[in-house]
C-alpha positions in Angstrom: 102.4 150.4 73.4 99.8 151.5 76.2 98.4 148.5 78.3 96.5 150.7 80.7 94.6 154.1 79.1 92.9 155.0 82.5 96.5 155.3 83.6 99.0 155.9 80.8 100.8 152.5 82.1 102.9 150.5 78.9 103.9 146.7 78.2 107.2 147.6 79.2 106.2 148.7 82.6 104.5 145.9 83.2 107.0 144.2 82.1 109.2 146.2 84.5 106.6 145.1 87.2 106.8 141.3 86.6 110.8 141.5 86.8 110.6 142.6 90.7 108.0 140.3 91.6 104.4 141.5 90.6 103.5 138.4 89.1 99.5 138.8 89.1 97.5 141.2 87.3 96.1 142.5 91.1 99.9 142.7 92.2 100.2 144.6 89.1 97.5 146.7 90.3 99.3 147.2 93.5 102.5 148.7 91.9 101.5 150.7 89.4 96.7 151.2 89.4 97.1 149.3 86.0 93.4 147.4 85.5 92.2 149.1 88.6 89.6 151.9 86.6 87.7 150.6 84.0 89.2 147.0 83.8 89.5 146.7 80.0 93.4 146.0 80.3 93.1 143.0 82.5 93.2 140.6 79.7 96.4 142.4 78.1 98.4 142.0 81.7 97.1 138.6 81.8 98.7 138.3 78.6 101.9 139.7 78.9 102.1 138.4 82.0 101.4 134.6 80.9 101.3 131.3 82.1 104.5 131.3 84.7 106.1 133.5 83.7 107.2 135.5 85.9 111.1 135.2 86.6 110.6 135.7 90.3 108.8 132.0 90.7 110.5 129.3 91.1 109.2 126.0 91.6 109.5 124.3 94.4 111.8 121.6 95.3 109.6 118.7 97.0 112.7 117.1 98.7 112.9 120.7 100.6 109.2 121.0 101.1 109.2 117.7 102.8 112.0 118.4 104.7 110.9 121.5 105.9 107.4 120.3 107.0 108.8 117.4 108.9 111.1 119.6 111.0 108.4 121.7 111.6 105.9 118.6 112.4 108.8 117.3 114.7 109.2 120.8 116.8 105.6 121.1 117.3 104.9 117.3 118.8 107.9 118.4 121.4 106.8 118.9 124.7 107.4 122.7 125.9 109.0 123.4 128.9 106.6 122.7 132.5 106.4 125.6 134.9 108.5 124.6 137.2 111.2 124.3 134.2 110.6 127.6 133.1 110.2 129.6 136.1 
């Protein structure tokens, strides 16, 4: 079935889409002009689309997240080579 009539784009490539990561209706945009003319078929890719669904998201492991932000806080608060040190 068409999604997009401005375009000739279908639910199964949209569908297509979402599997290698277009998992917004403007990435969808972006891959194939779907929603990008008139904008009827915005609703339908939100639709098809749905609430995270997209096989590409993952969620996020907090343990990791905190992990990884720590690191980073630690790195940043060390103090950089002086002049002398890197000259």
């Amino acid at each position: 079935m068409y999604v997009c009539s401005c375009f000739g784009i279908t639910e199964q490539q949209v569908r297509q889409h979402a599997e290698t990561g277009a998992c917004t209706p403007r990435q969808i945009a972006g891959a194939c002009k779907a929603g990008t003319d008139c904008g009827s078929c915005v609703r339908k890719i939100q639709a098809l689309l749905g609430r995270g669904a997209c096989p590409r998201r993952e969620a996020l492991d907090p343990v990791v997240l905190t992990t990884a932000v720590t690191t980073a806080s630690a790195a940043a608060s060390l103090p950089g080579p002086t002049a002398a040190e890197a000259a």
